[in-house]
N, C-alpha and C positions, 0 to 999 in steps of 0.2 A: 504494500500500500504506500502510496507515494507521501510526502509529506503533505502537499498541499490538502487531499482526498482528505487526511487525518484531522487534518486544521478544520475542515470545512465542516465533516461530523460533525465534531467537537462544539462547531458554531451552531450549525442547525441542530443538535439534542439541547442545548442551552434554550434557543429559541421555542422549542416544542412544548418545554417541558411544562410551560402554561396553559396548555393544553391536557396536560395528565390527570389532573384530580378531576373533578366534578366533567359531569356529559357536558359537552356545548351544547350549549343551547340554544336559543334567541337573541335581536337584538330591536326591542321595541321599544320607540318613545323614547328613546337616548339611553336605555339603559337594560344591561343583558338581565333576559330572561330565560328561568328556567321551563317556563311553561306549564300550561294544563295536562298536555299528554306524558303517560309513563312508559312510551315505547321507546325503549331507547338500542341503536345498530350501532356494530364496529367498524371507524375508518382504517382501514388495514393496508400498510405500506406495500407499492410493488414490487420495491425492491427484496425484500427476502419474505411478504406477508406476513410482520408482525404487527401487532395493532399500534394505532399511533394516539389514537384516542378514540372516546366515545361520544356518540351523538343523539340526541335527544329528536326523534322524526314529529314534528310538529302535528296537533292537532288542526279538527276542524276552530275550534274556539281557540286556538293560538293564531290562526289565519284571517280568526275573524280582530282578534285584537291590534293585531299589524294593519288591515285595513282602515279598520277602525283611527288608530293614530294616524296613518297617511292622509284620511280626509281631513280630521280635524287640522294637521298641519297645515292644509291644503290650502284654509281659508288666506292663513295669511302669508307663506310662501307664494303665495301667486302673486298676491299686491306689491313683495319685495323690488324693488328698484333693482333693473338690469343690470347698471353698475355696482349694486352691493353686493347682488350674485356670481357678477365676475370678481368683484376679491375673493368671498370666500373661498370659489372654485380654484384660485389660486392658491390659495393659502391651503386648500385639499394637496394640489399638485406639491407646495412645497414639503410636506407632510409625509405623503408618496418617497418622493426621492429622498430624506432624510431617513426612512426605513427602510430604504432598497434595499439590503445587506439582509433582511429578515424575509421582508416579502420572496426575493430569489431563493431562500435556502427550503424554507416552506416549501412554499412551491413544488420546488424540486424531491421535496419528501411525499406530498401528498400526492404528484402527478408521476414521479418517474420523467418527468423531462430534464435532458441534458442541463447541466448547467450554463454551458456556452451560449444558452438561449434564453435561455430563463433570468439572466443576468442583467437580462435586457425590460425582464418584466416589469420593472416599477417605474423603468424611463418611458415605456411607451405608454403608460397608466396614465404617467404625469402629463405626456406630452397630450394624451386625450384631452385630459380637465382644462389643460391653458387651452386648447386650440376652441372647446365650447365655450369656456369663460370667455376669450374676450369676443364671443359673438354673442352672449348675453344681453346687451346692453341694446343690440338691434334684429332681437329676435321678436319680436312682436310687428316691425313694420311690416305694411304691407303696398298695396300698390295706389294710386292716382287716378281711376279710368272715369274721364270725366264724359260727359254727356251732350246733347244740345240743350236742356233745359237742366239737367241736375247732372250734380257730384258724386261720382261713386268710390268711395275708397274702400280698401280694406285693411283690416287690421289681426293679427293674430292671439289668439289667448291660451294660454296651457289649458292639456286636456282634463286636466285630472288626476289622480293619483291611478300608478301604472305600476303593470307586473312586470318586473325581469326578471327571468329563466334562464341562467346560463350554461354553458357545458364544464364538461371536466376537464378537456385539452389542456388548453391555455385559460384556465380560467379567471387570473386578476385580470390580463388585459383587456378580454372580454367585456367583463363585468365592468371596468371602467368606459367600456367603448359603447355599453347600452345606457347606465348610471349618468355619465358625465353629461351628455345633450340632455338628458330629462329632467337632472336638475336645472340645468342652464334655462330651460323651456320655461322653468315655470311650475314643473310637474313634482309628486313627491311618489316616490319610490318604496313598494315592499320588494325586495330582492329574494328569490329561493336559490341557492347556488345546488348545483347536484351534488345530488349524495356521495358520490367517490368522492372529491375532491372541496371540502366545505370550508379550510383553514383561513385563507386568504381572503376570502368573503368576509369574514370576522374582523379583519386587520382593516380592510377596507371602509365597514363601516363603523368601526370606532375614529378612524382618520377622519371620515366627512364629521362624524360628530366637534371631535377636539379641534377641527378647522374651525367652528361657529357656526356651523348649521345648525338651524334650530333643531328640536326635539320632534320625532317624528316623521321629516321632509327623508330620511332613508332609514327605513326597518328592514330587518333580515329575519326569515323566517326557514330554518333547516330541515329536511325531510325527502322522504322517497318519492316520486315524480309520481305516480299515481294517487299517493293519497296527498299531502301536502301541497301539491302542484297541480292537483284539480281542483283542491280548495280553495285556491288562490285563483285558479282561468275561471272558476263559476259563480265571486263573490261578486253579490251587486256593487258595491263601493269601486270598485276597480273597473277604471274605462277601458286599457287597454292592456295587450300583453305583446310584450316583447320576449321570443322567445332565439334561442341559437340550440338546434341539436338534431334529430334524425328527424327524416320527412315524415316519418310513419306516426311519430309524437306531434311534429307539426299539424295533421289533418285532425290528430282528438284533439289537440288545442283548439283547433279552430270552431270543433263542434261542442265542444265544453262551453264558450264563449258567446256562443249564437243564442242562446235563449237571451242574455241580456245586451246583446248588438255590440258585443266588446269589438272595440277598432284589434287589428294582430299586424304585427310585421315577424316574422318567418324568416330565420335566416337559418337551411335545411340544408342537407348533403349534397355531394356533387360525385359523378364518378368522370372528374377532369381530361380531356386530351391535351397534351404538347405534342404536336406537329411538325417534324423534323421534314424539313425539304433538301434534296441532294445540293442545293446551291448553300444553305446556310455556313454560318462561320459553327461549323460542326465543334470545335474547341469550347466556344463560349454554350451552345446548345447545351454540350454533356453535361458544365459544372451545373446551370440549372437543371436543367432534369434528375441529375442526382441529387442535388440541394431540395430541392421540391417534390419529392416523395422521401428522402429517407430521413430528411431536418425533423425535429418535432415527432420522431417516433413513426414517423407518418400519418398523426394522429390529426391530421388538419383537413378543414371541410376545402380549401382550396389547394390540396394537396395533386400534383398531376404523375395521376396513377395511370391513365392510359398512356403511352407509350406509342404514338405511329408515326412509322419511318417511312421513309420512300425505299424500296427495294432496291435500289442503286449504289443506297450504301447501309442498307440493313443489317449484315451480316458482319461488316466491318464497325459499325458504329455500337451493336450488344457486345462484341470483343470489348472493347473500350469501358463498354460501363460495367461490365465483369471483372475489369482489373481493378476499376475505381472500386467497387462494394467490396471485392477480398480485404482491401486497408481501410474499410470503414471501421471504426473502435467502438465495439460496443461495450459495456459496461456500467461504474457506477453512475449515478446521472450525475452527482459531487465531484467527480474529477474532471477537472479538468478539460482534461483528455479525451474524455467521452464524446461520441458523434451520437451515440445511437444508444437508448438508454431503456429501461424494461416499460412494456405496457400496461396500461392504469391498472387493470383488475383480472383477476383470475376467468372473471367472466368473459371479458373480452379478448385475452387469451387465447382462450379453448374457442371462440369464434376467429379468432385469426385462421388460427391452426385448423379449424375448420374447412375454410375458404382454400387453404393448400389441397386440404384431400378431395376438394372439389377440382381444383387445377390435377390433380392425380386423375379424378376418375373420369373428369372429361378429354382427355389425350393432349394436354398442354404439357410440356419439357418445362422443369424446375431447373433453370438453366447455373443459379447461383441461391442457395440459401435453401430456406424451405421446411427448417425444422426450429424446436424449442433449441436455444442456448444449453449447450452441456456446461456444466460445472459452475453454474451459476443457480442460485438460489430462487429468484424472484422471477418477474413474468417477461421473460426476453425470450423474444422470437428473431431468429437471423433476418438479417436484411435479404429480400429473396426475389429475385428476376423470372417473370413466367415469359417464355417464348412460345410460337407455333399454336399462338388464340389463336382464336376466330370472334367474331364479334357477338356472334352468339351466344358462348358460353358465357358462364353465370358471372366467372372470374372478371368481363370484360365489360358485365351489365351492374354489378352489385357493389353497393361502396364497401370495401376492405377496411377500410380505416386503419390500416396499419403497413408497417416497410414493405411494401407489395407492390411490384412494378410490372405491369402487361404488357406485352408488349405486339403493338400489329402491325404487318405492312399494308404497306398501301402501293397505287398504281402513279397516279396523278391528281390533280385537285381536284375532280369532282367525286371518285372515287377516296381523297380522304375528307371531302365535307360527309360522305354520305357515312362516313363509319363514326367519325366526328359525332354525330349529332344522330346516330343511331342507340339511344340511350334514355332513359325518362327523366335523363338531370340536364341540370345547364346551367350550372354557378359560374366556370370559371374556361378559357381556354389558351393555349399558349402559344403562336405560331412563330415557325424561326424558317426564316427564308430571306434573300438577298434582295430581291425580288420585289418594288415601292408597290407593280398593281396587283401581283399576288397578295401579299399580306391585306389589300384594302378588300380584297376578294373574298378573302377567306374570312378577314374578320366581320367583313358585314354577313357571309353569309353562315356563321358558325353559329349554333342557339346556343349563348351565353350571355351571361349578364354582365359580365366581364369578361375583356380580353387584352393580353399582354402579346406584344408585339416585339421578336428581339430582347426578349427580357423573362426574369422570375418573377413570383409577385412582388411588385415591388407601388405599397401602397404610401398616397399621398392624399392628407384627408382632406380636402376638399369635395374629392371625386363619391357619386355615386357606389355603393359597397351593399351587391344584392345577385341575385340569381331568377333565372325562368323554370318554367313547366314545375321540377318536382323539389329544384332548388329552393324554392324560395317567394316570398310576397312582400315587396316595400325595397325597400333600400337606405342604407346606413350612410354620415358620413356629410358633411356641410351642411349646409341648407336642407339636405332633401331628410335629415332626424330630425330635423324643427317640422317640417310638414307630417310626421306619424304624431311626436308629440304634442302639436298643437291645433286647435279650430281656425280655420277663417270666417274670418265673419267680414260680410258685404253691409256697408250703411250709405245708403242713399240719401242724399238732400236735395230737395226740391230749392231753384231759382226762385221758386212762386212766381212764372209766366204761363207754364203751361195748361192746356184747360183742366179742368177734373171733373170725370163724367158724372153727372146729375140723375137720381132716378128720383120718381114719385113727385112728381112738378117741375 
């Protein structure tokens, strides 16, 4: 064990260990609760499956008590001056980054993500919170559309107090990329983080509190996605629900929500393509393609797990990224050193490794990888290359969520728009080609919500941040969180010239 690996333990059991006594529980009304319910589940590390701590899965009446404070908060959060909510939101971000060193080690214990990456987690949190704070201030404008006889403008008002439902993956930055714009909005927030991964959630909501946010404007409410996460899509108090995780949870969200017309924005899985053309700078192609499925465990919705080549140079371009994966370092996700670190849960796991004996029984070559890590304790599965798909199998239709790379050829562009987008997803797609009217080709005619051109994802928050068909509903990310978070409202003034129609004399 290297030194560093030891140092870093050493940090994060310090950091944890306030997590050992009593279940976590709640965090309502500024202040942790243990709640009404006595069901209490084990957080269990992936790296060797020892428990890390214990969690208290919220009732229905702890769901109703967090909503309950989010409205009351409501009333006067919403009246707060745009400029006092971009300090606080500042003063959240500085908060953030002054804990970085804690949030990252966490993290990395509750999720199994690299630390290389995870390192990054409290700057990209922070940098969330400044980029909504200081659009705080001119979030409620709205437009000018004037008339021949009257003035119509429009102005914006937070919706309400809103659900966010995050994943396990990555889950502080997440959790700061739904949280941040809603506070900014206007809105006040009950938060359920998933059940694997609940630590950081904690961290984050005692932050927004000691920033100055009032009591209330963000509650955390912990628990299993079926019972505490339906309590939360079905309570009347809650306008809307923002949710990140598999399409199949996004659709009962959506019908958990419908008796009381809750607004949703859906941000659901993807089974991604990168799209290698024989003209591209094949060099810079590989490092993304590799970065963008094996980063992050591959545990990412915008992960690009399809894999199609031009046949030109198919053969020579899977050589390349077989040599690249033999020196990918898997191990502890604390070192350093680590590229590739074990997966969240035992459960999902035994669904990786699943999804192998599907590439087994459907006549796909495991060309690299392909089995659990020997000599390792916790849930590491090798980094693994399927070759010799076809588009039909299950392997090239179904999100993996984890180090699993398909790979297909192709003919020419219309031939890979048609395997491209032969799929029920369309979050995200990748095309690399030298080529100014091919990449304009492809990218308009590829169904994704997003598409990188000559590039990995490489996000800038301004930009729309969403998917089509099975990916997803709404979009994250400038302007376009202020339109889920908020109402327009049209107000018209009459000149007082024009007629106004008269009945009954």
């Amino acid at each position: 064990m290297s030194e560093a690996l030891q140092r870093n333990i050493e940090k994060a059991k310090g950091f944890l260990e306030r997590f050992r006594g009593a279940p976590l529980g709640h965090y309502i009304n500024g202040r942790d609760e243990r709640g009404a319910s006595t069901e209490v589940f084990e957080n269990l590390s992936p790296i060797d499956g020892s428990p890390l701590c214990k969690v208290v899965g919220g009732s229905d009446a702890d769901v109703d008590a967090a909503a309950r404070a989010a409205k009351t908060a409501f009333a006067g959060w919403r009246k707060s001056d745009g400029k006092t909510r971009r300090a606080l939101l500042h003063r959240v971000a500085d908060l953030i980054e002054a804990r970085s060193e804690e949030i990252a080690l966490i993290e990395c214990l509750d999720t199994g993500q690299a630390l290389r990456f995870m390192s990054k987690a409290a700057e990209r949190g922070a940098e969330n919170f400044r980029f909504f704070a200081d659009r705080a201030p001119d979030a409620a404008d709205g437009l000018a559309l004037p008339a021949a006889e009257h003035l119509n403008y429009t102005v914006r008002e937070p919706l309400g107090p809103v659900a966010v439902i995050t994943p396990w993956n990555t889950p502080f930055m997440l959790s700061t990329w739904k949280i941040a714009p809603a506070l900014a909005a206007g809105c006040t927030v009950v938060h359920k983080p998933a059940e694997w991964s609940p630590l950081t959630a904690m961290l984050l909501a005692e932050i927004v509190t000691e920033a100055g946010v009032p009591p209330g404007v963000i509650n955390l409410v912990n628990g299993i996605g079926e019972r505490t996460g339906r309590a939360l899509t079905e309570h009347p108090d809650i306008r809307a629900t923002a949710f990140i995780g598999e399409s199949r949870t996004g659709s009962l969200i959506m019908s958990q929500g419908a008796p009381t017309l809750k607004r949703v924005h859906l941000e659901l899985g993807g089974k991604n393509p990168v799209i290698v053309f024989a003209d591209a700078d094949l060099d810079r192609a590989l490092d993304a393609v590799v970065f963008m499925i094996y980063s992050l465990n591959g545990e990412r919705c915008t992960s690009s797990s399809r894999l199609l080549l031009q046949r030109s140079i198919h053969d020579e371009f899977i050589e390349r990224i077989a040599g690249r994966m033999r020196r990918l370092k898997v191990g502890h996700p604390l070192d350093p050193a680590t590229e590739v670190g074990p997966l969240i849960h035992a459960r999902h796991l035994e669904k990786v490794l699943g999804y192998l004996q599907v590439a087994r029984d459907e006549g796909a070559e495991i060309r690299c990888g392909g089995r659990r890590v020997e000599g390792l304790a916790g849930h590491y599965v090798e980094p693994t290359l399927l070759t010799g798909a076809r588009s039909s199998m299950r392997i090239a239709q179904e999100e993996i969520f984890g180090p699993v790379l398909t790979v297909l050829p192709f003919d020419d562009e219309a031939d890979a728009l048609r395997i491209a987008n032969d799929v029920r997803y369309g979050l995200t797609a990748y095309i690399w080609t030298e080529s100014a009217g091919r990449a304009l080709r492809m990218a308009h005619g590829v169904e994704a919500g997003m598409v990188w051109v000559n590039s990995e994802n490489n996000r800038h928050l301004p930009t729309p941040f969403g998917g089509v068909k099975a990916s997803g509903i709404g979009r994250d990310g400038g302007d376009y969180s202020f339109e889920f978070y908020m109402e327009t409202k049209n107000i018209c003034l009459a000149h007082g010239t024009h007629r106004v129609p008269r009945l009954g004399g």
